[in-house]
Residue frames as a rotation matrix with the C-alpha (Angstrom) as fourth column:
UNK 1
0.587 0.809 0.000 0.00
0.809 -0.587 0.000 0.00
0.000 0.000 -1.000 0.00
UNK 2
-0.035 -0.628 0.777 1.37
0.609 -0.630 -0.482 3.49
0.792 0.456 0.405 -0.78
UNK 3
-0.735 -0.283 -0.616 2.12
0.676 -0.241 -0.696 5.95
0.048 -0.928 0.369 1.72
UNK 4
-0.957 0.216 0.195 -0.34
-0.213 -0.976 0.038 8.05
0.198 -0.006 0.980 -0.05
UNK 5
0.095 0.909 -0.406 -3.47
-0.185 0.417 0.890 5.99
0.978 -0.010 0.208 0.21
UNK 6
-0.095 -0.307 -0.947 -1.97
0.993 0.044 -0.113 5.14
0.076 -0.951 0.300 4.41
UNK 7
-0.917 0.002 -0.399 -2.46
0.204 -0.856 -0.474 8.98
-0.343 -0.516 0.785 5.08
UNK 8
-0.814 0.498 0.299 -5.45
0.280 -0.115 0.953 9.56
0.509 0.860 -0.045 3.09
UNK 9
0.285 0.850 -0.443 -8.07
0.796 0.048 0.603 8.86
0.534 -0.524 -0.663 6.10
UNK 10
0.013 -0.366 -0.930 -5.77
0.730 -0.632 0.259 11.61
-0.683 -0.683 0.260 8.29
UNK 11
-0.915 -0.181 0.360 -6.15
0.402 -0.432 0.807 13.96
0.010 0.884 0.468 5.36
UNK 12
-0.493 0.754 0.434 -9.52
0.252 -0.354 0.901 14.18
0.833 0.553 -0.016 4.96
UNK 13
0.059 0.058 -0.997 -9.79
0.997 -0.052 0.056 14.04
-0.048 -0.997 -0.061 9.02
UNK 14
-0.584 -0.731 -0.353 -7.68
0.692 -0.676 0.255 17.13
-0.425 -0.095 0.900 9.10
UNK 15
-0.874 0.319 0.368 -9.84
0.080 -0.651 0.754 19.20
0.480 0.688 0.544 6.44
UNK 16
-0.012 0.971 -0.240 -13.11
0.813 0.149 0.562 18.69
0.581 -0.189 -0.791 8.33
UNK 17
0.045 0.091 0.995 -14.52
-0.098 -0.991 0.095 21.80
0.994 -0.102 -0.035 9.32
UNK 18
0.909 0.258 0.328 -13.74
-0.363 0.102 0.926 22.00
0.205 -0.961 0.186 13.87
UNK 19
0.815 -0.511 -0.274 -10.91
0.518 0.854 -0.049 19.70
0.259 -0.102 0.960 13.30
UNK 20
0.816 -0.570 0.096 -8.04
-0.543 -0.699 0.466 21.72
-0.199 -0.432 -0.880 15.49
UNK 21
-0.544 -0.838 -0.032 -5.57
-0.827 0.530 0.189 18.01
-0.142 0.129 -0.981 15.20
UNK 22
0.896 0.417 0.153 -5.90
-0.409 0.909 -0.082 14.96
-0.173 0.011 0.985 14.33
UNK 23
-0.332 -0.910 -0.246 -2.83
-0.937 0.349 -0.025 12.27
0.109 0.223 -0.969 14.64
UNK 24
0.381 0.406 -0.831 -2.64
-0.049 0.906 0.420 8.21
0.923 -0.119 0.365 15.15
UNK 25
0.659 -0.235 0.714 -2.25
-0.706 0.132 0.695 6.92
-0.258 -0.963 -0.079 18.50
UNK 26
-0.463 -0.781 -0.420 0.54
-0.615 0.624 -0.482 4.89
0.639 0.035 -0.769 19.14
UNK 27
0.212 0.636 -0.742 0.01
-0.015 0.761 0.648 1.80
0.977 -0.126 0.171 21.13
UNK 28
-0.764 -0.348 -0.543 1.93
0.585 -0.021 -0.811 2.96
0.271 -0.937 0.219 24.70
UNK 29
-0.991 0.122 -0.048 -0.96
-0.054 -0.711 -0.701 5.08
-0.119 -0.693 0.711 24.78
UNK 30
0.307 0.904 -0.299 -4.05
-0.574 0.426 0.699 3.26
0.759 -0.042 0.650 23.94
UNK 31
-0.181 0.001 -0.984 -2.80
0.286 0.957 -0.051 0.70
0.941 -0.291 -0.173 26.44
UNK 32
-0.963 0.097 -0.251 -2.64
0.153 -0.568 -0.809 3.48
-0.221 -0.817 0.532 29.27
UNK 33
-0.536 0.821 0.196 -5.83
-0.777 -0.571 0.266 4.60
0.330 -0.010 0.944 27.96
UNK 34
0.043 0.895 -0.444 -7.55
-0.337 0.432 0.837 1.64
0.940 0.113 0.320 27.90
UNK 35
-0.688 -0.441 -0.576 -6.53
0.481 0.317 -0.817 1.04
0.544 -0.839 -0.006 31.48
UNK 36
-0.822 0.569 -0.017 -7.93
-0.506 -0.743 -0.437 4.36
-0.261 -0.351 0.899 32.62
UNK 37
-0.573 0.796 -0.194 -11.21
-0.696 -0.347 0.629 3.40
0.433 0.496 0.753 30.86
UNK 38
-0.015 0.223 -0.975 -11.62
0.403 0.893 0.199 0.20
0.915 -0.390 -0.104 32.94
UNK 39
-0.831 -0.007 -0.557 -11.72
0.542 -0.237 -0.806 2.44
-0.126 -0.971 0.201 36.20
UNK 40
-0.936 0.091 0.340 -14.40
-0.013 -0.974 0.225 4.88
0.352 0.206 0.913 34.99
UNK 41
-0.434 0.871 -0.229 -17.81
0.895 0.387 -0.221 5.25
-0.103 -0.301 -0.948 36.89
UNK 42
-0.373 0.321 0.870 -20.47
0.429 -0.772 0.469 7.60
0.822 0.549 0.150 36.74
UNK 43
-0.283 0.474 0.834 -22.45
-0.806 -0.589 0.061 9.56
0.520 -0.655 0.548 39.40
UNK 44
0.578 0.785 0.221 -24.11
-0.813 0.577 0.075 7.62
-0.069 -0.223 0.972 41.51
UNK 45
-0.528 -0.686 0.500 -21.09
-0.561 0.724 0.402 4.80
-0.638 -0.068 -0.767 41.15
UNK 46
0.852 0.497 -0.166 -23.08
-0.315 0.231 -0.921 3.79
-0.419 0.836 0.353 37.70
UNK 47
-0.063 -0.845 0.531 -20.54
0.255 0.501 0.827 1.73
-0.965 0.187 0.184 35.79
UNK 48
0.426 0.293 -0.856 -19.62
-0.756 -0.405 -0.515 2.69
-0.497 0.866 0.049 32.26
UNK 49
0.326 -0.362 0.873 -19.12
0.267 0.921 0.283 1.00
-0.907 0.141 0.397 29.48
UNK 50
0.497 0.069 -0.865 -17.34
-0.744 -0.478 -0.466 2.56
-0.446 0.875 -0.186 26.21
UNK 51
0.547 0.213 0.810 -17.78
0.251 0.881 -0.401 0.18
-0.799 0.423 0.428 23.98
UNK 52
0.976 -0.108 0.187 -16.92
0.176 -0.107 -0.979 1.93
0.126 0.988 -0.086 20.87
UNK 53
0.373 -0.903 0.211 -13.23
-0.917 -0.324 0.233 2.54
-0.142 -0.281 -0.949 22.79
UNK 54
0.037 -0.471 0.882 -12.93
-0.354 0.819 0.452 -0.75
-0.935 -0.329 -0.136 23.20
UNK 55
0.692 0.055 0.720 -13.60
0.562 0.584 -0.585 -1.52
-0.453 0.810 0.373 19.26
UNK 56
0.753 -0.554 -0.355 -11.64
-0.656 -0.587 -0.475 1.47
0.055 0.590 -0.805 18.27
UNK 57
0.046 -0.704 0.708 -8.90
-0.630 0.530 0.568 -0.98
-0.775 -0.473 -0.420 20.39
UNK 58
0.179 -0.319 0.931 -9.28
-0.030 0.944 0.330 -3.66
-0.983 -0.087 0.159 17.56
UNK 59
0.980 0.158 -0.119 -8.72
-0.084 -0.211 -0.974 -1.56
-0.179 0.964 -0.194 14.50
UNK 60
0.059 -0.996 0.065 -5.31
0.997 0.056 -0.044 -1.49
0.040 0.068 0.997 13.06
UNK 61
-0.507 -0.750 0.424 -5.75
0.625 -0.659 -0.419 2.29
0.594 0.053 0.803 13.40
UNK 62
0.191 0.539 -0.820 -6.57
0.928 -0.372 -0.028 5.03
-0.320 -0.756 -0.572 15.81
UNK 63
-0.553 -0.291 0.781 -6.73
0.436 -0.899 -0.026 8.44
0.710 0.327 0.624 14.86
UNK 64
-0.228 0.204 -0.952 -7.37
0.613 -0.730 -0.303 11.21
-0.756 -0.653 0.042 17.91
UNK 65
0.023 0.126 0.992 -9.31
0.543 -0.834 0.094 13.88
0.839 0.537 -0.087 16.61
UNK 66
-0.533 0.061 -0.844 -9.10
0.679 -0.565 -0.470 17.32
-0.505 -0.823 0.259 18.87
UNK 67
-0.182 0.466 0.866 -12.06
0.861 -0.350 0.369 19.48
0.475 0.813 -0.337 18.11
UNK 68
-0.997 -0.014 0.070 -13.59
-0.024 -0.863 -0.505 22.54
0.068 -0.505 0.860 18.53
UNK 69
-0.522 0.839 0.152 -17.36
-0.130 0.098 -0.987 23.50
-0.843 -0.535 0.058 19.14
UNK 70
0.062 0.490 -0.869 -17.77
-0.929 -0.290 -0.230 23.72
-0.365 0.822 0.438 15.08
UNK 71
-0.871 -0.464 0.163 -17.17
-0.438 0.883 0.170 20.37
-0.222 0.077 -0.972 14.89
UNK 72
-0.192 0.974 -0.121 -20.49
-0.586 -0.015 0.810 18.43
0.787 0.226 0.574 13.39
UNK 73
-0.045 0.265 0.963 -22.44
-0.988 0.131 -0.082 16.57
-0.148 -0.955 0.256 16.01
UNK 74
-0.709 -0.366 0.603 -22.34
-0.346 0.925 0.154 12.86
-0.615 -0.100 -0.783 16.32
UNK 75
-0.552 0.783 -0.288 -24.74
-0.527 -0.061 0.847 11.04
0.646 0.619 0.446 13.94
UNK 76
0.581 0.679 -0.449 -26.61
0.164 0.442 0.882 8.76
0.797 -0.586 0.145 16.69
UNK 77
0.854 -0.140 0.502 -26.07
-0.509 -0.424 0.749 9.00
0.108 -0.895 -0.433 20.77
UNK 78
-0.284 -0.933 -0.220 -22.93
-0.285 0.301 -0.910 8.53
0.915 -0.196 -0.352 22.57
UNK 79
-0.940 -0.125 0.317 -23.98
-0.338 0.220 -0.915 7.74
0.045 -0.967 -0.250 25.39
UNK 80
-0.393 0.621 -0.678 -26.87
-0.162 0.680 0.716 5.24
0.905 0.391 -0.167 26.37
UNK 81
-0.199 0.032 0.979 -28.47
-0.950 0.241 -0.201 4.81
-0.242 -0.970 -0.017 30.17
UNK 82
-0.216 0.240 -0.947 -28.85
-0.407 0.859 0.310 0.75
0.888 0.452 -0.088 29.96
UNK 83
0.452 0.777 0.439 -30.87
-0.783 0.109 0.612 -1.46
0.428 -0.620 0.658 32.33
UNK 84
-0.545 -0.775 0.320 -29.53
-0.748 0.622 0.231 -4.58
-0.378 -0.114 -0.919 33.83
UNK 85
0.372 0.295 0.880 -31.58
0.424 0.790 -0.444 -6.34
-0.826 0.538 0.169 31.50
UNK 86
-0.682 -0.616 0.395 -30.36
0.609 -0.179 0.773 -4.66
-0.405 0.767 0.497 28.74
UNK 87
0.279 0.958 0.071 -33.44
0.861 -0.217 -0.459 -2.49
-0.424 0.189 -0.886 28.57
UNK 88
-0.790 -0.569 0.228 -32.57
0.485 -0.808 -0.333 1.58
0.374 -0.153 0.915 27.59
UNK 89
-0.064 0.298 -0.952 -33.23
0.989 -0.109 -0.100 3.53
-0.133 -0.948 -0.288 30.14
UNK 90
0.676 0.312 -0.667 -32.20
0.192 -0.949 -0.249 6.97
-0.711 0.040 -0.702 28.56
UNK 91
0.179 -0.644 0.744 -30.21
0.976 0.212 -0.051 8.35
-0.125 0.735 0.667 25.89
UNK 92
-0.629 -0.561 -0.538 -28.16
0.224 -0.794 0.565 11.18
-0.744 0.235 0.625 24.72
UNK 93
0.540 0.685 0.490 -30.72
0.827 -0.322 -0.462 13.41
-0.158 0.654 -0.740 22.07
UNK 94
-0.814 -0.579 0.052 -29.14
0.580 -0.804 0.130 16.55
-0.034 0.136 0.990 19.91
UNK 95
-0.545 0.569 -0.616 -30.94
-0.309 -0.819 -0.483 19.51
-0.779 -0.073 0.622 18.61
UNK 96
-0.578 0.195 -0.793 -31.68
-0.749 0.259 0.610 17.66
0.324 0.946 -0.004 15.43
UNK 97
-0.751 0.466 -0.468 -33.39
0.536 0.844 -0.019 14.36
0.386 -0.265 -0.884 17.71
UNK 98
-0.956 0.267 0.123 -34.72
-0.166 -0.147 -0.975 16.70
-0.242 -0.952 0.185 20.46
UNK 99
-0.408 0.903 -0.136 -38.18
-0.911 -0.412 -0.007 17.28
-0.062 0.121 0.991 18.46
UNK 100
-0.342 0.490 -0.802 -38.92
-0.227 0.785 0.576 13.46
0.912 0.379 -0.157 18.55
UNK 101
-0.395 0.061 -0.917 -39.37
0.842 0.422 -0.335 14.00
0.367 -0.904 -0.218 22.70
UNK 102
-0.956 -0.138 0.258 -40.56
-0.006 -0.872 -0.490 17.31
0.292 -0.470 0.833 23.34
UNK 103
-0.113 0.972 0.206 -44.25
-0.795 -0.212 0.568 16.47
0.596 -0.100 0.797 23.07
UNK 104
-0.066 0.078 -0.995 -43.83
0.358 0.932 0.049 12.98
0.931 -0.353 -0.089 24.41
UNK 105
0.648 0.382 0.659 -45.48
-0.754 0.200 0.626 12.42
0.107 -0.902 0.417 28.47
UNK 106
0.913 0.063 -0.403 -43.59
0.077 0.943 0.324 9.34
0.400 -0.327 0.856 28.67
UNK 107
0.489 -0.871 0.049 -40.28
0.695 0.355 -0.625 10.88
0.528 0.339 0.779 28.95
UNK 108
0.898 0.058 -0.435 -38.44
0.389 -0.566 0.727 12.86
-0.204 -0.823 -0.531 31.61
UNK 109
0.489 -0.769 0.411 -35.49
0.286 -0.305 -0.909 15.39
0.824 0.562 0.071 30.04
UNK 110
0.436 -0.683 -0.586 -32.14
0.881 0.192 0.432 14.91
-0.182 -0.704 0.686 32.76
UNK 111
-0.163 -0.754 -0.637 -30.78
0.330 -0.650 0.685 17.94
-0.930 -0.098 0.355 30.66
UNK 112
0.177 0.364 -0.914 -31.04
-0.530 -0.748 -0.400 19.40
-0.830 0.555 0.060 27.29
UNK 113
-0.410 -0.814 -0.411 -28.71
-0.911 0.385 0.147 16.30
0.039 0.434 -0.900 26.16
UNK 114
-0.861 -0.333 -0.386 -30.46
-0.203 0.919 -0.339 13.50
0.467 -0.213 -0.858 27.52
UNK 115
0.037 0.945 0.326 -34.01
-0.933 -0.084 0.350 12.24
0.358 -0.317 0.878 28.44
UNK 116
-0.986 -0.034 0.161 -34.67
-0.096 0.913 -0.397 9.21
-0.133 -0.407 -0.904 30.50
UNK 117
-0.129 0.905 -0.405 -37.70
-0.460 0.307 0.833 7.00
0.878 0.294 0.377 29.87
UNK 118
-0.657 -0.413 0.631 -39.22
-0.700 0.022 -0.714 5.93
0.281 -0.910 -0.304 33.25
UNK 119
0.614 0.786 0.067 -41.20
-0.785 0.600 0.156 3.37
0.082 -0.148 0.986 32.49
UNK 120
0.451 -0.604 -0.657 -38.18
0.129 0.773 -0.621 1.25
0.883 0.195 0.427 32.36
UNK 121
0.993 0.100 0.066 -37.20
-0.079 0.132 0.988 0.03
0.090 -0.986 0.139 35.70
UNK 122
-0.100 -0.980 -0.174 -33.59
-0.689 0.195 -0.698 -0.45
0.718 0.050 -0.694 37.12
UNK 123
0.934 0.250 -0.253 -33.29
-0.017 0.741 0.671 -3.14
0.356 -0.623 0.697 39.25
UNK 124
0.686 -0.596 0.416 -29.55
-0.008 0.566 0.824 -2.76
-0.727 -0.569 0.384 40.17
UNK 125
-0.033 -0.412 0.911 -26.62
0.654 0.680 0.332 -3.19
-0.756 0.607 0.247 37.66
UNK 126
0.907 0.142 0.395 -27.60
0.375 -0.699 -0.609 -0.02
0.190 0.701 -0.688 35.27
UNK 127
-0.309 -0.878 0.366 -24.68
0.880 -0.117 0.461 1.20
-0.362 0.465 0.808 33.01
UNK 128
0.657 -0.087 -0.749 -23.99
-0.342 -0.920 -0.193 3.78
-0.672 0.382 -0.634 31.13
UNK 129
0.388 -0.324 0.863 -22.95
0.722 0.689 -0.066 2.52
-0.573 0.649 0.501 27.34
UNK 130
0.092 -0.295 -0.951 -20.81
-0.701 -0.698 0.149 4.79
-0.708 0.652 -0.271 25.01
UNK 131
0.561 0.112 0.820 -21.56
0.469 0.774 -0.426 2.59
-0.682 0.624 0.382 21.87
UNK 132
-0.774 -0.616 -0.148 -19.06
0.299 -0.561 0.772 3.16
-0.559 0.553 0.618 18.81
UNK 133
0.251 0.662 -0.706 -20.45
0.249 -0.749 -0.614 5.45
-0.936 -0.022 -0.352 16.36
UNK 134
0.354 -0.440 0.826 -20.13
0.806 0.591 -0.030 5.94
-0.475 0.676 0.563 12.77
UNK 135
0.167 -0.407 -0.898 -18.14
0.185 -0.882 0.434 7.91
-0.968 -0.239 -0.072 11.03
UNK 136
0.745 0.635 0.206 -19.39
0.267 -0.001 -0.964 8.28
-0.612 0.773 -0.170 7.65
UNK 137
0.798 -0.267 -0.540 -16.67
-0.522 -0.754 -0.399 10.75
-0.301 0.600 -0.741 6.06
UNK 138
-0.746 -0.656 -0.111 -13.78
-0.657 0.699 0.282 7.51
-0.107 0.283 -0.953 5.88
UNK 139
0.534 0.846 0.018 -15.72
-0.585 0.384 -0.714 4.98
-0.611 0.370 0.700 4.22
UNK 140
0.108 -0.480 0.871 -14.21
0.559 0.753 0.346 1.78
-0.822 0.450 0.349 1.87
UNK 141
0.986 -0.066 0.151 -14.55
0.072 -0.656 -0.751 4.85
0.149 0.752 -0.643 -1.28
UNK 142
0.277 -0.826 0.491 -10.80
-0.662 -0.534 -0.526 6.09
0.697 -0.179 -0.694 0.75
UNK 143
-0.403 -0.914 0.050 -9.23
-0.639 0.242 -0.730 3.00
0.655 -0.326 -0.681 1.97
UNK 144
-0.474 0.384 0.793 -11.37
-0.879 -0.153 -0.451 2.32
-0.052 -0.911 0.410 4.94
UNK 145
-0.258 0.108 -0.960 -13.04
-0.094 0.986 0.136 -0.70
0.961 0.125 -0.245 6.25
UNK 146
0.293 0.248 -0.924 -15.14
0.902 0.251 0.353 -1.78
0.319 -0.936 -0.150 10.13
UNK 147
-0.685 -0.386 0.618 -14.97
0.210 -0.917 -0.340 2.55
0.698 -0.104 0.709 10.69
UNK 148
0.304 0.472 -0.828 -15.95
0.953 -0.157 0.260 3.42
-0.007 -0.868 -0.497 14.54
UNK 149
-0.370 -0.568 0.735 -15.71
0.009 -0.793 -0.609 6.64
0.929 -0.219 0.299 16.55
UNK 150
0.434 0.527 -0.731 -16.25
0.789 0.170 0.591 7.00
0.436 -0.833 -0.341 20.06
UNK 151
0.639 -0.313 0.702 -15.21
-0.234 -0.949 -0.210 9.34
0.733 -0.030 -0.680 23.00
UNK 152
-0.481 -0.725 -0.493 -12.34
0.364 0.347 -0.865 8.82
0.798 -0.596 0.097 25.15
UNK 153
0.596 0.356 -0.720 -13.15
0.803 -0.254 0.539 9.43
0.009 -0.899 -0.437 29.05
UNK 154
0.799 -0.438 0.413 -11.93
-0.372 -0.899 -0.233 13.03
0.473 0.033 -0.880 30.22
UNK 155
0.558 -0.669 0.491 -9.41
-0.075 0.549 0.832 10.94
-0.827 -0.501 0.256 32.08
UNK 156
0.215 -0.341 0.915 -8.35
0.572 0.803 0.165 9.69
-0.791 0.488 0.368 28.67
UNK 157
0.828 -0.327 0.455 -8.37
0.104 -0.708 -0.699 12.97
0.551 0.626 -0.552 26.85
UNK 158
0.877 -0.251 0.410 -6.33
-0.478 -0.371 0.796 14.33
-0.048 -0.894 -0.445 29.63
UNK 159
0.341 -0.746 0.572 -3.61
-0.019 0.603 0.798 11.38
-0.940 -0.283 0.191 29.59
UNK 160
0.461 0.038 0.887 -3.68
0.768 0.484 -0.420 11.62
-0.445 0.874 0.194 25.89
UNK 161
0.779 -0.151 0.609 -3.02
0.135 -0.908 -0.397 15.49
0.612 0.392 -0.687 25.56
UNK 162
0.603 -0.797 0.002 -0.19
-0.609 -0.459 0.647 15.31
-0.515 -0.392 -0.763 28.13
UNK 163
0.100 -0.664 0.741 1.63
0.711 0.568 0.413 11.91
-0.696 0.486 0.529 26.29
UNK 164
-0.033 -0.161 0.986 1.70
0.989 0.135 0.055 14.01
-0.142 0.978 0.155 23.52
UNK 165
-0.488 -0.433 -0.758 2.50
0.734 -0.673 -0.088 17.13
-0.472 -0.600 0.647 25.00
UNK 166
-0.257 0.835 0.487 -0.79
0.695 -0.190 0.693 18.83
0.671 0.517 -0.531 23.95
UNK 167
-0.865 0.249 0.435 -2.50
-0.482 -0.653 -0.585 22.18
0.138 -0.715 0.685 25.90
UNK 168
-0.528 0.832 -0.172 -5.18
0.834 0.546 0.080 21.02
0.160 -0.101 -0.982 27.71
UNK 169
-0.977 0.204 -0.060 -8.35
-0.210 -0.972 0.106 23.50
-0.036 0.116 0.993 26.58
UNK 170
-0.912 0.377 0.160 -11.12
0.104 0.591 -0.800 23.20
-0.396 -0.713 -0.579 28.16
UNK 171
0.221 0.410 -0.885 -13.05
-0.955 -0.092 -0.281 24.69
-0.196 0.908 0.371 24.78
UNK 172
-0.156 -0.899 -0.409 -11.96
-0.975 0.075 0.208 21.48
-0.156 0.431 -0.889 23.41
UNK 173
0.460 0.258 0.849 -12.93
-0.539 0.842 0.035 17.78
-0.706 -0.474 0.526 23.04
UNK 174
-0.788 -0.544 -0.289 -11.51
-0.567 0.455 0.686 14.64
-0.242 0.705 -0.667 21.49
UNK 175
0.747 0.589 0.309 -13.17
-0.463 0.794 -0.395 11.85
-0.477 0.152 0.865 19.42
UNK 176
-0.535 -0.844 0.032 -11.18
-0.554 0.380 0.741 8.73
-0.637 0.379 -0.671 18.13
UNK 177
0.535 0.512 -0.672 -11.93
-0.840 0.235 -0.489 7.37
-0.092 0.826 0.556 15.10
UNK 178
-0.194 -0.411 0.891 -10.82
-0.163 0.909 0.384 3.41
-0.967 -0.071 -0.243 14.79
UNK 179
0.730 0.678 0.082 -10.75
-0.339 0.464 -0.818 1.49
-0.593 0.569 0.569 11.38
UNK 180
0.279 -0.627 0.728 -9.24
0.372 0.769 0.520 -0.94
-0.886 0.126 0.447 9.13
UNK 181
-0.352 -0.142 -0.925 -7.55
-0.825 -0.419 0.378 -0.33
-0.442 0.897 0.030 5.91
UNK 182
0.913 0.406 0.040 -9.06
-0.340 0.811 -0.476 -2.32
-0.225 0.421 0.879 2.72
């Protein structure tokens, strides 16, 4: 494979409109990360789970993006309230979802970000899921192949922007983007 078609996906990263950096991760620092990410809990000692970190973990590549606020918004939720059955309990909603819940009685809004449905019991055992997420703009057209994004824990931005001797700006957020080449 050429070196130019092996940068390509970090190319078109780069050009996206928010995109402040975008580099690959090396693997001394996904392994620290993924450490960190195995400690993370939420309020309430709610256990998380970021899934889509872990898959990003089995791509042959990682690419950190650091954005700003012009960055586009995810296409579906990062973030997921899950039952211990596996029910959902609440999700993450943008400005583009919100209008499928404003009229809705059944649904109780935690924040502007995030409504919780309360007809769905916990019993105990409720997570918090960061499923991966897709990332349309790398696609098998440019190389690509099993393309995820997710968000690192602020822990994991944090450890990521000092390895790599980054300012940490609190304007700022990361998203990693995982995926095979074809």
């Amino acid at each position: 494979m050429s070196e130019k078609t092996v940068d390509q996906p970090l190319e078109i990263i780069k050009s996206l409109r928010g995109v402040v950096n975008a580099f690959y991760l090396d693997k001394e620092i996904l392994g620290r990360m993924k450490k960190e990410e195995e400690k993370v809990t939420a309020m309430g000692n709610i256990s998380v789970w970021n899934n889509g970190f872990t898959e990003a973990l089995e791509r042959e590549n990682v690419i950190a993006i650091i954005k700003d606020p012009r960055f586009r918004p995810p296409p579906e939720p990062t973030v997921v309230l899950v039952s211990n059955a596996g029910e959902i309990m609440g999700l993450e909603v943008f400005p583009f979802t919100a209008k499928e819940y404003l009229d809705r009685d059944d649904v109780v809004w935690l924040s502007d970000a995030f409504v919780l449905f309360p007809s769905v019991k916990g019993m105990g055992g409720e997570r918090f899921i960061m499923p991966p997420v897709s990332f349309p703009e790398l696609n098998s057209g440019n190389g690509c192949k099993d393309v995820i994004s997710c968000s690192p824990a602020p822990t994991c931005d944090l450890m990521m922007r000092t390895y790599y001797d980054l300012k940490d700006d609190p304007r700022l957020a990361s998203v990693l983007v995982g995926y095979n080449s074809l």
